[in-house]
VOLUM-489686 format. One record per residue (C-alpha): residue number from 1; chain; y, z, x. Coordinates in nm, 2 decimals. Example, Ala and Ser with C-alpha at 12.3 -4.5 7.8 and 13.67 -1.06 7.14 Angstrom:
2
+-----+---+--------+--------+--------+
!   k ! c !     yy !     zz !     xx !
+-----+---+--------+--------+--------+
!   1 ! A !  -0.45 !   0.78 !   1.23 !
!   2 ! A !  -0.11 !   0.71 !   1.37 !
+-----+---+--------+--------+--------+
This chain:
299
+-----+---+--------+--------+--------+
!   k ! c !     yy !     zz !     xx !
+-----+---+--------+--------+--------+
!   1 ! A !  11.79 !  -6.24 !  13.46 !
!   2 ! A !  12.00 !  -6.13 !  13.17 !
!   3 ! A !  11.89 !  -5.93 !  12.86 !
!   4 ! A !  11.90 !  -6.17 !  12.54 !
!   5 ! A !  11.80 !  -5.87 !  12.29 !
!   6 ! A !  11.58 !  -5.59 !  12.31 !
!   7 ! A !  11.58 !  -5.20 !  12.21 !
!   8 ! A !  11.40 !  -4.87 !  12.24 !
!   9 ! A !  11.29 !  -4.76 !  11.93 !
!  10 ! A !  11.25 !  -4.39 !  12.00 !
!  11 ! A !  11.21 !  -4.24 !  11.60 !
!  12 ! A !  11.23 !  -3.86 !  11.52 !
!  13 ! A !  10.94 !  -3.86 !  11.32 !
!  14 ! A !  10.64 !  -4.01 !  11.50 !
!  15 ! A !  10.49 !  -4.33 !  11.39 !
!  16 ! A !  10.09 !  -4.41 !  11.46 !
!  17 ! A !   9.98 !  -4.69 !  11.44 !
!  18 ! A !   9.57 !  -4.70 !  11.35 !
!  19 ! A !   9.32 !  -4.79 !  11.59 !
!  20 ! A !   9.04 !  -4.76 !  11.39 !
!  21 ! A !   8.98 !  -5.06 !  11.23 !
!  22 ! A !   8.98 !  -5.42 !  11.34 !
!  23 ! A !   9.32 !  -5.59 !  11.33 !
!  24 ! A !   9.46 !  -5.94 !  11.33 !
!  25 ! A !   9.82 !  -5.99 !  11.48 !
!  26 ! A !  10.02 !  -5.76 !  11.29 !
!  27 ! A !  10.40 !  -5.66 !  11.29 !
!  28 ! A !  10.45 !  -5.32 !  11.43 !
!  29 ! A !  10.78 !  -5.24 !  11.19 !
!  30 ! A !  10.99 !  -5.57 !  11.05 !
!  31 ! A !  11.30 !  -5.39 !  11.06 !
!  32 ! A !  11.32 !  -5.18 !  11.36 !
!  33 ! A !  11.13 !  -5.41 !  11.60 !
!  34 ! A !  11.27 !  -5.72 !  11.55 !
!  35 ! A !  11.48 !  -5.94 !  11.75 !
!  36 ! A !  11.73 !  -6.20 !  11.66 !
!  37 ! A !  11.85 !  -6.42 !  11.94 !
!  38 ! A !  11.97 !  -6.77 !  12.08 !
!  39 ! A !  11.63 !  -6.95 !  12.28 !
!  40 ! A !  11.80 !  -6.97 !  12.63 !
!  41 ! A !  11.92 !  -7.29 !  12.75 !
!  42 ! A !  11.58 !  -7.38 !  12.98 !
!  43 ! A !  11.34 !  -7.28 !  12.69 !
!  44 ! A !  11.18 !  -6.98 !  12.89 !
!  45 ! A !  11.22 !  -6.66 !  12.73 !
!  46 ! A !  11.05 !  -6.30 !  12.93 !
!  47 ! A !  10.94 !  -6.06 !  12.71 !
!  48 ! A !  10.82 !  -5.68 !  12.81 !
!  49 ! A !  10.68 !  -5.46 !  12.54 !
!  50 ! A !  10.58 !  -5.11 !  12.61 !
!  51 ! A !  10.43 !  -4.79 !  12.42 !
!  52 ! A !  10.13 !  -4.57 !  12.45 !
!  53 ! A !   9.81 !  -4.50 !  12.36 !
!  54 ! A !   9.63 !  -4.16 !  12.25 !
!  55 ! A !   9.39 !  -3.96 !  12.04 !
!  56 ! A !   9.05 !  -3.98 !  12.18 !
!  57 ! A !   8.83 !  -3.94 !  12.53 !
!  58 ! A !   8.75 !  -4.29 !  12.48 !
!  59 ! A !   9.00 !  -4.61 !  12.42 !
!  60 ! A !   9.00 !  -4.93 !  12.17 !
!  61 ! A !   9.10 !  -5.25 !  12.34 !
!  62 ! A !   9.42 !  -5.40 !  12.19 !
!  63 ! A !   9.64 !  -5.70 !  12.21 !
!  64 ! A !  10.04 !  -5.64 !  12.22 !
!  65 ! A !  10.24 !  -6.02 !  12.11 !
!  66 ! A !  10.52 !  -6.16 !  11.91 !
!  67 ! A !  10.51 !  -6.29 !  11.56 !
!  68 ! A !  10.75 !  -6.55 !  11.43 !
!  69 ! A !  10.69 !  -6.49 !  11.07 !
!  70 ! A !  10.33 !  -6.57 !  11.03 !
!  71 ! A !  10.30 !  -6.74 !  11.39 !
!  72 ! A !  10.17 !  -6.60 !  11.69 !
!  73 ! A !  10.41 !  -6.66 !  11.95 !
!  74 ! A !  10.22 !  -6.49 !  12.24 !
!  75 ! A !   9.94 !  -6.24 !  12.24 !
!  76 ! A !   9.85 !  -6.08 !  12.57 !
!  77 ! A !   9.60 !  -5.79 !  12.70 !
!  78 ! A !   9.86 !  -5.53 !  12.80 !
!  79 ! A !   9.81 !  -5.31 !  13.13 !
!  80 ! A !   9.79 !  -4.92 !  13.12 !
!  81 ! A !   9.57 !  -4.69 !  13.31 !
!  82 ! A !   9.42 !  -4.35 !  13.27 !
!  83 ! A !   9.68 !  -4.07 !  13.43 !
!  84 ! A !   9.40 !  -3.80 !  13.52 !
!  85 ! A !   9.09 !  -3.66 !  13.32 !
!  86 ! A !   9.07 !  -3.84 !  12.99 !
!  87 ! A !   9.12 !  -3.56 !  12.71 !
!  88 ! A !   9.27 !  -3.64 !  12.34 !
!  89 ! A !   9.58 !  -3.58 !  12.45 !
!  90 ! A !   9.58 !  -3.77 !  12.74 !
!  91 ! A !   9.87 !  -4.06 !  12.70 !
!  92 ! A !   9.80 !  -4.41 !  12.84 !
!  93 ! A !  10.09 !  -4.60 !  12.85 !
!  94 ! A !  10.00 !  -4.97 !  12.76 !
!  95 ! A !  10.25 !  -5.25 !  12.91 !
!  96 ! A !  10.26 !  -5.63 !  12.82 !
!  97 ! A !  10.51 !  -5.90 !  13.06 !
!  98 ! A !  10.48 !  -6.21 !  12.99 !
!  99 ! A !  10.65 !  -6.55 !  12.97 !
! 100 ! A !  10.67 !  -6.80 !  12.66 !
! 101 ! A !  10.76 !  -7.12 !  12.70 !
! 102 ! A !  10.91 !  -7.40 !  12.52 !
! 103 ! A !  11.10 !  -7.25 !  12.34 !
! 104 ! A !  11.26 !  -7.45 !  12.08 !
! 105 ! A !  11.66 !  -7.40 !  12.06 !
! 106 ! A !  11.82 !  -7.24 !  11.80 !
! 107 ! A !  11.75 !  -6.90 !  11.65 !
! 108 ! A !  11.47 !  -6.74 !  11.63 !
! 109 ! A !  11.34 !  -6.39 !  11.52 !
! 110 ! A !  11.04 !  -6.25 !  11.71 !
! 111 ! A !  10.84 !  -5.92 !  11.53 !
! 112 ! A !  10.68 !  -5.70 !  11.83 !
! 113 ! A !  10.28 !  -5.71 !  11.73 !
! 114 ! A !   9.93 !  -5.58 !  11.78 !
! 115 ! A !   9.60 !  -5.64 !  11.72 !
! 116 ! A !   9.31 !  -5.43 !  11.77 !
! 117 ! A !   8.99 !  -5.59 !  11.88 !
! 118 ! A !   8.74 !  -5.29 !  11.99 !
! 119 ! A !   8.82 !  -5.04 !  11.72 !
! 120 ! A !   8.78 !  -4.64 !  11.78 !
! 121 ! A !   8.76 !  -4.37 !  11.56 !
! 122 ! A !   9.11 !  -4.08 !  11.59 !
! 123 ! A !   9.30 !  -4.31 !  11.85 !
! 124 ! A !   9.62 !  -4.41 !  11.76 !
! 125 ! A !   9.94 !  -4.66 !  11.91 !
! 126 ! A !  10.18 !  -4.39 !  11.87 !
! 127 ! A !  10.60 !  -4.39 !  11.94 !
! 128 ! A !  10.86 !  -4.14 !  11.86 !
! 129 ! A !  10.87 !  -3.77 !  11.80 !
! 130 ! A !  11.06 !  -3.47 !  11.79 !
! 131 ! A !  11.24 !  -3.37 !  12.10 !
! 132 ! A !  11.09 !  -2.96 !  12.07 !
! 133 ! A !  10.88 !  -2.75 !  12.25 !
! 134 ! A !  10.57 !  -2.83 !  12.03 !
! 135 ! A !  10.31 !  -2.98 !  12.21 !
! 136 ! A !  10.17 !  -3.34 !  12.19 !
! 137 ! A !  10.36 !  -3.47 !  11.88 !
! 138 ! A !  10.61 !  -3.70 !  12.06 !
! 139 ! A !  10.55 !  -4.02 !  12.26 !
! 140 ! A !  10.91 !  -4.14 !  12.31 !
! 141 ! A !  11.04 !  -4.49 !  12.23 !
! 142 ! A !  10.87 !  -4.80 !  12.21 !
! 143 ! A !  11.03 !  -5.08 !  12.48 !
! 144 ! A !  11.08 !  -5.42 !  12.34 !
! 145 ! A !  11.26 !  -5.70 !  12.54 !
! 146 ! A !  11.37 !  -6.02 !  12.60 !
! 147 ! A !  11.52 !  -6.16 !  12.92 !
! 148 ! A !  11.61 !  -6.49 !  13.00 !
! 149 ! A !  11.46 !  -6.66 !  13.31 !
! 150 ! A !  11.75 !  -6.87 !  13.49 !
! 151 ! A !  11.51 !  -6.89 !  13.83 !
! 152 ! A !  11.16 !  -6.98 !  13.68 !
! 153 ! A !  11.03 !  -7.26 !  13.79 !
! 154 ! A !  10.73 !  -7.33 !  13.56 !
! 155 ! A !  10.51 !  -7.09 !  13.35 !
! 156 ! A !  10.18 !  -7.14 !  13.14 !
! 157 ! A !  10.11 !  -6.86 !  12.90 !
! 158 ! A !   9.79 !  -7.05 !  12.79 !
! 159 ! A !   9.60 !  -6.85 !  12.46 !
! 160 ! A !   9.32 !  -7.13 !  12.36 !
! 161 ! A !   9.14 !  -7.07 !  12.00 !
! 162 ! A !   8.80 !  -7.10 !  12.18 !
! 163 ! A !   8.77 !  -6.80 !  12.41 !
! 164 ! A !   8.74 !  -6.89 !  12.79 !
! 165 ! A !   8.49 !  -6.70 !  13.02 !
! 166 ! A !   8.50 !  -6.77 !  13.43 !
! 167 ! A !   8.19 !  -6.59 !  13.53 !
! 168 ! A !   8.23 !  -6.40 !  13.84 !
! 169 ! A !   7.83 !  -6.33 !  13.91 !
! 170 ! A !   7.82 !  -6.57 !  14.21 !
! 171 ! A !   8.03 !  -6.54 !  14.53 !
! 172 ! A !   8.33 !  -6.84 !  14.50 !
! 173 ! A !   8.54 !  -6.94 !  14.70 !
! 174 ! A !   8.94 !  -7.01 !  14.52 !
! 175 ! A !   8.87 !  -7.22 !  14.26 !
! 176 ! A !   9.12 !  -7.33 !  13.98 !
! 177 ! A !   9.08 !  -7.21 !  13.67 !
! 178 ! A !   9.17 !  -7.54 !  13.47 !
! 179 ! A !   9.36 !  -7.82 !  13.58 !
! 180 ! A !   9.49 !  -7.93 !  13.26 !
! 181 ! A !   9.61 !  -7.60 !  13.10 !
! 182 ! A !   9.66 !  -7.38 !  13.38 !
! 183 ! A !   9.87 !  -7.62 !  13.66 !
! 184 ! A !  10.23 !  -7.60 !  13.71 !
! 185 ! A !  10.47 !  -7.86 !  13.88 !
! 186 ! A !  10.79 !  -7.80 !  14.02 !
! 187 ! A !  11.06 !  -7.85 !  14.27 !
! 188 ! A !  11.08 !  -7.62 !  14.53 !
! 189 ! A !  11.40 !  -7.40 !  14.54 !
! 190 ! A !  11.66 !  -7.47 !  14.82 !
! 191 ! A !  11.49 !  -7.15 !  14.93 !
! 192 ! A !  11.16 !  -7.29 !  14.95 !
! 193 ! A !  11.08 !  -6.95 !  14.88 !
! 194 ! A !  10.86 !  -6.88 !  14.54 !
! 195 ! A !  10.70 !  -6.61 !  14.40 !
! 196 ! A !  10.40 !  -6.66 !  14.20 !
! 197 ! A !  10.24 !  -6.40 !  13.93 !
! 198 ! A !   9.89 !  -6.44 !  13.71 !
! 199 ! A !   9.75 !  -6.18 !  13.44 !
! 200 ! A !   9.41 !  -6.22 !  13.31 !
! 201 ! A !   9.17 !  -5.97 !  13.21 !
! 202 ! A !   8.80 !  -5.92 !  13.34 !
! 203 ! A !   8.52 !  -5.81 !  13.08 !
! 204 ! A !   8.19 !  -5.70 !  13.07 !
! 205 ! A !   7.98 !  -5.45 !  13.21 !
! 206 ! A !   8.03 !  -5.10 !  13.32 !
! 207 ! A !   8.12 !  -5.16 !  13.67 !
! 208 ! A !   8.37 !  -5.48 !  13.75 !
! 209 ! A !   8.37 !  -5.72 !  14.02 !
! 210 ! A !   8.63 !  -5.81 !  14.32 !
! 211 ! A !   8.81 !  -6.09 !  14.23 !
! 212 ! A !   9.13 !  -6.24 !  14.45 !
! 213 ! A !   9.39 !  -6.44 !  14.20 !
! 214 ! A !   9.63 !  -6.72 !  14.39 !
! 215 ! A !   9.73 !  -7.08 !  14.37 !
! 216 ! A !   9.56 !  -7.39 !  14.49 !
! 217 ! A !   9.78 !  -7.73 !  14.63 !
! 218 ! A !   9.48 !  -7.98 !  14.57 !
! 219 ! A !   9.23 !  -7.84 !  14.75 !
! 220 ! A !   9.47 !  -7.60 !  14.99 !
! 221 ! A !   9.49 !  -7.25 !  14.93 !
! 222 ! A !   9.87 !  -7.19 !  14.91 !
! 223 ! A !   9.85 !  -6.77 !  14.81 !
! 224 ! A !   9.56 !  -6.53 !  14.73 !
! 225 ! A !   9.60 !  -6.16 !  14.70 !
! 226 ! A !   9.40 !  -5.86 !  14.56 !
! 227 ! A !   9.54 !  -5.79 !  14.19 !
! 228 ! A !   9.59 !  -5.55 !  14.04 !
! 229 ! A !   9.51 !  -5.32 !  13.74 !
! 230 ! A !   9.35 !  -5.06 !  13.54 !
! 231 ! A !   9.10 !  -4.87 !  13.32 !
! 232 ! A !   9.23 !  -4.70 !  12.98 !
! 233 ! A !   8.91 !  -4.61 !  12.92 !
! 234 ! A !   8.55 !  -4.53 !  13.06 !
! 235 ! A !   8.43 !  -4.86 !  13.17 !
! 236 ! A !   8.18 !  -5.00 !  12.90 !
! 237 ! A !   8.07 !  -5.31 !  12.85 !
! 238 ! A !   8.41 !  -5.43 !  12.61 !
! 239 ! A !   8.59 !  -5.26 !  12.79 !
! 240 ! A !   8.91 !  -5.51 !  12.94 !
! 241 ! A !   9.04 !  -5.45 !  13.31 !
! 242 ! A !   9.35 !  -5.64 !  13.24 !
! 243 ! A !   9.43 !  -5.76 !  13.65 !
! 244 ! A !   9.77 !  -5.92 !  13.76 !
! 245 ! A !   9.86 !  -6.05 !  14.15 !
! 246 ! A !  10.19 !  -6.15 !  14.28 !
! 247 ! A !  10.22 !  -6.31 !  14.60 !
! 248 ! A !  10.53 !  -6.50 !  14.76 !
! 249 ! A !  10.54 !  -6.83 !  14.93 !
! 250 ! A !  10.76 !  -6.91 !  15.20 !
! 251 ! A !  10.83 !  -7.27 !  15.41 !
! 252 ! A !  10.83 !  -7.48 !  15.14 !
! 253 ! A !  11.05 !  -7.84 !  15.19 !
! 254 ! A !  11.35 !  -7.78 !  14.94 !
! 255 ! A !  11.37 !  -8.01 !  14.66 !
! 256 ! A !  11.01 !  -8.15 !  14.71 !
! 257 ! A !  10.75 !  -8.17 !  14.43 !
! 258 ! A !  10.47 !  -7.95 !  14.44 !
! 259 ! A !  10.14 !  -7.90 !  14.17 !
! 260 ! A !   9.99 !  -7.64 !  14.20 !
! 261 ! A !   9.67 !  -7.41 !  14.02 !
! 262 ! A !   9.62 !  -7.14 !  13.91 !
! 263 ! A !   9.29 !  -7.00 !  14.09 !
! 264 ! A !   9.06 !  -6.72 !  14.17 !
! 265 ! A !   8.80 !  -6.64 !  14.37 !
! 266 ! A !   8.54 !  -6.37 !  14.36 !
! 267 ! A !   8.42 !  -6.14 !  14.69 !
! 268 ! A !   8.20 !  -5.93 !  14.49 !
! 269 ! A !   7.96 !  -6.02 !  14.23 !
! 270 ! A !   7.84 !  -5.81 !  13.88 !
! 271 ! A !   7.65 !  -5.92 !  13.63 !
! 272 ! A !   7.75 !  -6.07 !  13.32 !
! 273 ! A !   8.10 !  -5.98 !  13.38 !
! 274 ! A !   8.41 !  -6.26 !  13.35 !
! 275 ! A !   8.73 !  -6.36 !  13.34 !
! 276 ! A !   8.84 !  -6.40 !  13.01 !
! 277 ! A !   9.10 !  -6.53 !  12.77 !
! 278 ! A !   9.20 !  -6.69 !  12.44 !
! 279 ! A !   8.99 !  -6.69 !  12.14 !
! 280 ! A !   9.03 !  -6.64 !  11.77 !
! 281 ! A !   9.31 !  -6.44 !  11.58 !
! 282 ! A !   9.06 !  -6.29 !  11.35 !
! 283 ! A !   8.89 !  -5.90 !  11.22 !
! 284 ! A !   8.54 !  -6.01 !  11.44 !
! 285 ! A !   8.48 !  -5.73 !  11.71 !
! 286 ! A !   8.54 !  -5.81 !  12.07 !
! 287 ! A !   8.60 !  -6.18 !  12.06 !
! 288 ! A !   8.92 !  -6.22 !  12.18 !
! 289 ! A !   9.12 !  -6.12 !  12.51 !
! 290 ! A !   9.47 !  -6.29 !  12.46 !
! 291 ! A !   9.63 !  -6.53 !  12.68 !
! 292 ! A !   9.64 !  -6.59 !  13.08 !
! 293 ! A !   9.98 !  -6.61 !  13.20 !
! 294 ! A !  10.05 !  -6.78 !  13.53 !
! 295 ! A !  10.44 !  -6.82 !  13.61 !
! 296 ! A !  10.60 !  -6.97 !  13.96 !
! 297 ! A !  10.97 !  -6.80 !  14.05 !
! 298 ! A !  11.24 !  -6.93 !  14.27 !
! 299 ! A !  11.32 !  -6.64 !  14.47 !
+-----+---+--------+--------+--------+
């Protein structure tokens, strides 16, 4: 991989951005994170945003994306967990990777975004800061990147209107999450060696279930692992465990075709809790999770 653009916007005075009321996608800062670049050759474009969260005992549930303009590019639950003993000062770094796809050629200028779907009162998205001795008034810089993705071999970042729920109060054995939306095929590498990596966040209750994440050829499991992932906050109900598994897959027949799923299973069951993504761009509380992202490497 090769950085296209990217930057680490690290500001003397802090910035904070507002937690406390519900947000649609919305440009963090149009002039200092924005990126200009060329859509890479393949039409797969990495991006990695990261910054923190802090101000409370308790967390709101956000979304980090890209903005083109007024478009949503990509919108995704990011990953962060709690470092100790939540306090108001505690900082919980929040981290979205993902993959877009098709990208068009040309130029094209991506605004790093949030939205805020569970709103709390006093927490903040916070960046920058003085480099002194005076405590809890700097954050550091705020990561935004974008790598190009010379050895992917397919990649759904799937975000549907209508949000998705995969219950996971029964016992299941691996099971594909969508056929259509979420299956990927692709020629194995000369290699045939591939990695392949799924993000999607569970959602619910107080306590979460077990869940494995892996791939399905037909009806053969190919990979299943353990994901992943971790609470910002004390688990309630809205709270989002976003979960992610990587797993490799070696012995595959160079050059050959393969279609595979992206599927999940669940070991141990909780009620009303789910896998869950998509739903609408909109200022209604806790109706949205961002997309599922389910990518296949050459390695």
């Amino acid at each position: 991989m090769s950085l296209i653009a990217g930057m680490n916007y690290d500001p003397s005075g802090a910035v904070s951005k507002s937690t406390a009321s519900r947000l649609v996608m919305t440009a963090f800062d149009t002039t200092n994170l924005r990126l200009t670049f060329t859509a890479p050759s393949n039409g797969y474009v990495l991006c990695r945003m990261r910054t923190n969260l802090s101000g409370a005992t308790t967390f709101p549930t956000i979304l980090l994306g890209i903005l083109e303009s007024t478009t949503v590019v990509a919108r995704i639950a990011p990953m962060g967990g709690m470092p100790g003993t939540v306090l108001a000062t505690t900082n919980v770094t929040q981290e979205a990777l993902f993959v877009v796809p098709d990208v068009s050629s040309g130029s094209h200028t991506w605004d790093a975004a949030y939205g805020v779907e569970i709103l709390l009162a006093s927490t903040n998205i916070h960046y920058g800061g003085p480099d002194d001795i005076t405590a809890n008034n700097a954050w550091g810089g705020f990561q935004y990147e974008l790598w190009t993705c010379p050895n992917i071999l397919g990649a759904k970042l799937y975000d549907p209107a209508s949000a998705v729920s995969k219950v996971t109060t029964s016992a299941l054995a691996m099971t594909a999450f969508d056929t259509t939306n979420l299956r990927i095929t692709f020629t194995a590498p000369s290699s045939g060696n591939v990695l392949v990596r799924i993000r999607c966040p569970v959602h619910g209750a107080t306590t979460f279930p077990q869940v494995l994440f892996g791939v399905l050829d037909g009806s053969t499991v190919r990979a299943r692992t353990t994901p992943i992932g971790g609470l910002k906050t004390t688990a309630i109900a809205t709270a989002l465990l976003t979960l992610e598994s990587e797993a490799i897959v070696t012995g595959l027949t160079p050059d050959a075709s393969y279609t595979w799923d992206a599927a999940y299973g669940v070991e141990t069951v909780v009620a009303s809790t789910g896998l869950k993504y998509g739903g609408p761009n909109n200022t209604t509380t806790d109706d949205a999770r961002g997309a599922i992202s389910y990518e296949i490497w050459a390695i």
